[in-house]
C-alpha positions in Angstrom: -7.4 19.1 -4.7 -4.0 18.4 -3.1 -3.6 21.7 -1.7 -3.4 22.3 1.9 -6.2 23.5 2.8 -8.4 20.7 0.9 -5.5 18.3 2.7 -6.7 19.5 6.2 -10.3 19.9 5.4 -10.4 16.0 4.7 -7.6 15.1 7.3 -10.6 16.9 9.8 -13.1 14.6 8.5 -11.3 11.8 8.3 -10.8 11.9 12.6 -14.2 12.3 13.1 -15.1 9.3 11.4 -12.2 7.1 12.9 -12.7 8.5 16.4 -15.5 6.6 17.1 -14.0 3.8 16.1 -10.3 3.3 17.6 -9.4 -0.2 16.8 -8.1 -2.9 18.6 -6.4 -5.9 18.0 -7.9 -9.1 18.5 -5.8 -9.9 20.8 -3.4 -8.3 23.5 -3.2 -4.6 23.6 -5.4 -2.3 21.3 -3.8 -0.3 18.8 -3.6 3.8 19.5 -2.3 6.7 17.2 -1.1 8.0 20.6 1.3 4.7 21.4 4.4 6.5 20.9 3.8 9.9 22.3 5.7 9.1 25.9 8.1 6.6 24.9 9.3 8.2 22.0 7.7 11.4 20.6 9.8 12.2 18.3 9.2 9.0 16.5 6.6 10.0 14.2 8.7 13.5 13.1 11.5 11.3 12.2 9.5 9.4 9.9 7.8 11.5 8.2 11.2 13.4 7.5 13.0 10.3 6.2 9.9 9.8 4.1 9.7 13.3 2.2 13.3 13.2 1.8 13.0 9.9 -0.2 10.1 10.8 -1.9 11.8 14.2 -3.2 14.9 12.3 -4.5 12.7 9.7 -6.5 8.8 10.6 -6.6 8.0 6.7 -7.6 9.4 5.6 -4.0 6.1 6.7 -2.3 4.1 4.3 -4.6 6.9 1.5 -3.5 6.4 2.4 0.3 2.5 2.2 0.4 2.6 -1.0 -1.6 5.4 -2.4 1.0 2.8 -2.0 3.7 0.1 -3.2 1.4 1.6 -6.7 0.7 3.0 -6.7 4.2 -0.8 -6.9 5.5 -2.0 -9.4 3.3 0.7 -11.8 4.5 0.5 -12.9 8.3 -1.3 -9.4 8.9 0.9 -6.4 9.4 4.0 -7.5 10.9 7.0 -6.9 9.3 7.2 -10.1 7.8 7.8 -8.8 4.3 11.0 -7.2 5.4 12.9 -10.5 6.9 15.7 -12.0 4.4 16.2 -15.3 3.6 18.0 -17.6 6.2 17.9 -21.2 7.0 15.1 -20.8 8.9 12.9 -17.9 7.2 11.1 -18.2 4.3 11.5 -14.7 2.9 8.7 -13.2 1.0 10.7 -11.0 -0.9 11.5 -13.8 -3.2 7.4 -15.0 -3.5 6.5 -13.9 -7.3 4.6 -10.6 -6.2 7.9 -9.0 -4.8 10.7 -10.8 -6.4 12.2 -8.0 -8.4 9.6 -6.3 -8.1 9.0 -4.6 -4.0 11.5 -2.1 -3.1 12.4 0.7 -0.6 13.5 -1.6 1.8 16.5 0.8 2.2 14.7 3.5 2.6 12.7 1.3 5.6 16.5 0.6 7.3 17.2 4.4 7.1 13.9 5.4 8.6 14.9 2.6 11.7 18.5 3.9 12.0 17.0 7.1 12.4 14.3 6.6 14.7 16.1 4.5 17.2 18.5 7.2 17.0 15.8 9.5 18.5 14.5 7.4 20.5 17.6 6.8 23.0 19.7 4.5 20.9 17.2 1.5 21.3 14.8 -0.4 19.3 11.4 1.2 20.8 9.1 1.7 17.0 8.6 -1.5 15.3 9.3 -2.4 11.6 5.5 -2.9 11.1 4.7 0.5 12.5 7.6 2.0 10.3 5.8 0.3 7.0 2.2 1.8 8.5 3.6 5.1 9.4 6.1 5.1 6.0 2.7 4.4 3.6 0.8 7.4 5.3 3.7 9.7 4.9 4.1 8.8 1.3 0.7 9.7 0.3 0.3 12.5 2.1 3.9 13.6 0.5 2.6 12.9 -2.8 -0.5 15.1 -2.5 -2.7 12.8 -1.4 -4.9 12.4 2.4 -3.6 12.0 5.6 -5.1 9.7 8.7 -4.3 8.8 12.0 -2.6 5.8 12.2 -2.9 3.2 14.6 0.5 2.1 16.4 1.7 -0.5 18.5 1.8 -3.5 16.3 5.6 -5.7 17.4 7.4 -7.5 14.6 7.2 -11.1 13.4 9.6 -13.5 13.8 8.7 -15.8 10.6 7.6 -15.2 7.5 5.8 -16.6 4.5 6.5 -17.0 0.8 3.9 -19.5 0.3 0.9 -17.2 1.6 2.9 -14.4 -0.1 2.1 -16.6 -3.3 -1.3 -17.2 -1.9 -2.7 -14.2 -0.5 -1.2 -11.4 -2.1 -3.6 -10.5 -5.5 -2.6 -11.2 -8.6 -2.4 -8.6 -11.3 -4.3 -10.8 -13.7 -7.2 -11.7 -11.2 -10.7 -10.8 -12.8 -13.5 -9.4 -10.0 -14.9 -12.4 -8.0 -11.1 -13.4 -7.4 -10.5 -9.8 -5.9 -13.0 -9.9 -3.7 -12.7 -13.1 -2.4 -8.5 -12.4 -1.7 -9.8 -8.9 0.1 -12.8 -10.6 2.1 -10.4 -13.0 2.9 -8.3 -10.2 5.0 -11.6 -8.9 6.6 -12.2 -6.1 3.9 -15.4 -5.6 1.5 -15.8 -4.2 -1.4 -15.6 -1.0 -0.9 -12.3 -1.4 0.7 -11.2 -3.3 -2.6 -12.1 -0.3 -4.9 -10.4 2.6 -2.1 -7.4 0.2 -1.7 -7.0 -0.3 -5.3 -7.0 3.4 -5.4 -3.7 3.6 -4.3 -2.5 2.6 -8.2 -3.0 6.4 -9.0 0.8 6.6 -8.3 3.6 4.5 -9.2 4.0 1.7 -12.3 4.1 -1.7 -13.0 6.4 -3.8 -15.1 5.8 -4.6 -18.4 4.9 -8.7 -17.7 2.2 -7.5 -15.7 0.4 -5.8 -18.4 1.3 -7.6 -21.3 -1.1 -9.5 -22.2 -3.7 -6.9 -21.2 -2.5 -4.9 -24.1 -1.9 -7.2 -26.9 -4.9 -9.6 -26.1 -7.8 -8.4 -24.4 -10.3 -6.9 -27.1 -11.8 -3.1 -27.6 -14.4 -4.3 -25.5 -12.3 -4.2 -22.2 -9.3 -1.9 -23.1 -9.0 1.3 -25.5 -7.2 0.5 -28.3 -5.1 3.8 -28.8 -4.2 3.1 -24.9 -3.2 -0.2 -25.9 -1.5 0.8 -28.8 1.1 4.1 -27.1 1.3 1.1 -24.0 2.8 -1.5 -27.1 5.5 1.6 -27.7 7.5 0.5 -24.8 6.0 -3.4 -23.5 6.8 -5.3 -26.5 5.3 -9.2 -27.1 8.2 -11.0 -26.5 10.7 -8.8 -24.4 10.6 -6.1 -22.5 9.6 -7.6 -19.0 11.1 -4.6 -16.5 10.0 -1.8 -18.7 7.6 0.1 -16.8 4.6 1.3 -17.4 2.7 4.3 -15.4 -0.5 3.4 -13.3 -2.5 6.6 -14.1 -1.4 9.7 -16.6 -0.1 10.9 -13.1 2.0 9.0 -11.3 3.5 10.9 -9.0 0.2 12.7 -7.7 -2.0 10.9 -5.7 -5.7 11.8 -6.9 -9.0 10.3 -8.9 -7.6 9.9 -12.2 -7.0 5.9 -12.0 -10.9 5.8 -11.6 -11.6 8.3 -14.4 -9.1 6.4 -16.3 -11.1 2.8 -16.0 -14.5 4.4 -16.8 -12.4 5.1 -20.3 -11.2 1.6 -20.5 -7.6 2.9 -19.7 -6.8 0.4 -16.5 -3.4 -0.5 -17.1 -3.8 -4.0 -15.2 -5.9 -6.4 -15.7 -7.3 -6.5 -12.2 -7.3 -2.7 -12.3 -10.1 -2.9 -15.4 -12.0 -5.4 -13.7 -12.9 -3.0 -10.9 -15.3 -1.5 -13.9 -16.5 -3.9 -16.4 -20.0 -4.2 -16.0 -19.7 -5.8 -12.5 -21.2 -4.7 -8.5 -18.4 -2.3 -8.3 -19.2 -0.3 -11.4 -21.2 2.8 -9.0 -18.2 2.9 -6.9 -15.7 3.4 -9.7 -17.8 6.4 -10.9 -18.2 7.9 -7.9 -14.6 7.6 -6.1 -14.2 9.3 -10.3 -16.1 12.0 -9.6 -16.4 15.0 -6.8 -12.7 15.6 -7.7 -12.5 12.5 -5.8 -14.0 13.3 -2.1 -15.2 10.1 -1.5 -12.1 8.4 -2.7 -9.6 10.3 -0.5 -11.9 9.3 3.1 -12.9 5.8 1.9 -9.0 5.3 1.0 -8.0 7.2 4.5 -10.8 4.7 5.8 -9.7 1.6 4.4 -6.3 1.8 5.1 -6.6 2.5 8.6 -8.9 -1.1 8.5 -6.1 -3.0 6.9 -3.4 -1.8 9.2 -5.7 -3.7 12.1 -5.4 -6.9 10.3 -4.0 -9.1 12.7 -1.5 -6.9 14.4 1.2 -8.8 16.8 0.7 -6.6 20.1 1.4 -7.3 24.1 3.8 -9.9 24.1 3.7 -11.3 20.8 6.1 -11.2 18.6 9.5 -8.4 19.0 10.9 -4.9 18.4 13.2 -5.9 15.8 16.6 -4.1 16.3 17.3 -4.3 12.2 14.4 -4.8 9.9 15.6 -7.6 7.8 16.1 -9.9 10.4 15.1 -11.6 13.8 16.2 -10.4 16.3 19.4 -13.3 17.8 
């Protein structure tokens, strides 16, 4: 399934369906996959070299790059905010309980800026936002997964938000009516909530996030021979950074997440409740089946619709010259 001509067969389809449907922002300029082809078209290249680069030297940093964009959306809309240290005078999200230790690849997102403003004539042309859309694209793809076009010209924020960070973001431990309220919340249904929550097929999850999945919930909701090999290394009383992997294949990005909740093998909490007898059951077994077709476009799909939410464009907002900070 992640071979290349499968890759280009669904990159194909994937257009087609998003052609029809360029999005703009609400307000200000629209969004276009074709924003930086005069300004700077080497922009894109440079990205998506950074990217395989950092992915080859540690396959878990593409699972760390999509989720940086993830929980960058779901925060302000896609931004940049989640990339802004603390100061007097910004709030920084890194520190709200669903990064704190937790989100990385930040460095990699200040090499991927050195470089491209490199390229692009020595000046701060690609926004941080647009790195951390671009970044999670090039991730998946790099890690066998589908590729999409993706929209550009979203400009940097110049605040940020650790209270909606706490708010907005969803929890590992939230049950199904909780998930899709936080995603309709964003402008995204359910389907998007299933595709999106797709993207745990790669990458892991510390140990406090799953701990009480695995010693608590009962055969009914969890395997117990899954929950017993997960025990080996997430003890009950210690053990809080010890990581656990998604799906059996972390660093590939295909349908196995989904096969593995029909099973009763969800690592997280919130990852089981996407199959558990609810209205998202049919979706689980299909995005599980078809070596998973209909998962790769509705993911392509989906995260092309929450890279439009709420986009700074025209004159709101900057091109931040470093990342981490607003610009003086």
């Amino acid at each position: 399934m992640a071979n290349n001509s499968h890759r280009i067969f669904f990159t194909i389809l994937i257009l087609v369906a998003l052609a029809a449907a360029a999005t703009a922002s609400p307000a200000g300029s629209p969004l276009s996959p074709y924003y930086y082809s005069k300004i700077c078209p080497k922009a894109l290249p440079v990205i998506r070299r950074v990217v395989e680069a950092a992915v080859y030297r540690e396959r878990r940093m593409g699972a760390s790059l999509l989720r940086l964009h993830f929980h960058d959306c779901f925060v302000q809309g896609c931004d940049g905010s989640i990339l802004l240290d603390a100061t007097p005078t910004i709030d920084s999200e890194k520190t709200a309980l669903p990064n704190n230790n937790s989100a990385r690849g930040f460095e990699v997102i200040d090499m991927i800026k050195a470089e491209v403003d490199k390229a692009c004539g020595g000046k701060p042309v690609v926004s941080c936002a647009d790195i951390l859309a671009v970044a999670a694209r090039d991730s998946v793809v790099a890690l066998g997964g589908p590729s999409w076009e993706v929209q550009l010209g979203r400009r940097d924020s110049t605040s940020a938000s650790r209270t909606t960070a706490n708010n907005d973001i969803p929890s590992p431990f939230m049950d199904l009516p909780a998930l899709k309220s936080s995603f309709q919340k964003q402008g995204l249904n359910e389907r998007d909530l299933v595709a999106l929550s797709g993207g745990h097929t790669i990458g892991f999850s510390q140990c406090q996030f799953f701990r009480n999945r695995i010693f608590n919930e009962t055969a009914a909701n969890i395997d117990a021979e899954f929950a017993r090999e997960r025990r080996a290394s997430c003890f009950a009383g210690s053990g809080d950074a010890n990581l656990g992997s998604l799906d059996g294949s972390p660093a590939r990005f295909d349908a196995s997440y989904f096969k593995n909740l029909v099973e009763k093998k969800g690592l997280l909490h919130s990852d089981q409740a996407l199959f558990a007898g609810g209205s998202t059951d049919s979706v689980v077994k299909g995005y599980g089946s078809n070596n998973g077709r209909s998962f790769w476009f509705d993911f392509a799909s989906s995260m092309v619709k929450m890279g439009n939410i709420k986009p700074l464009t025209g004159n709101r907002g900057q091109i931040r010259v470093n990342c981490r900070k607003v610009n003086a």
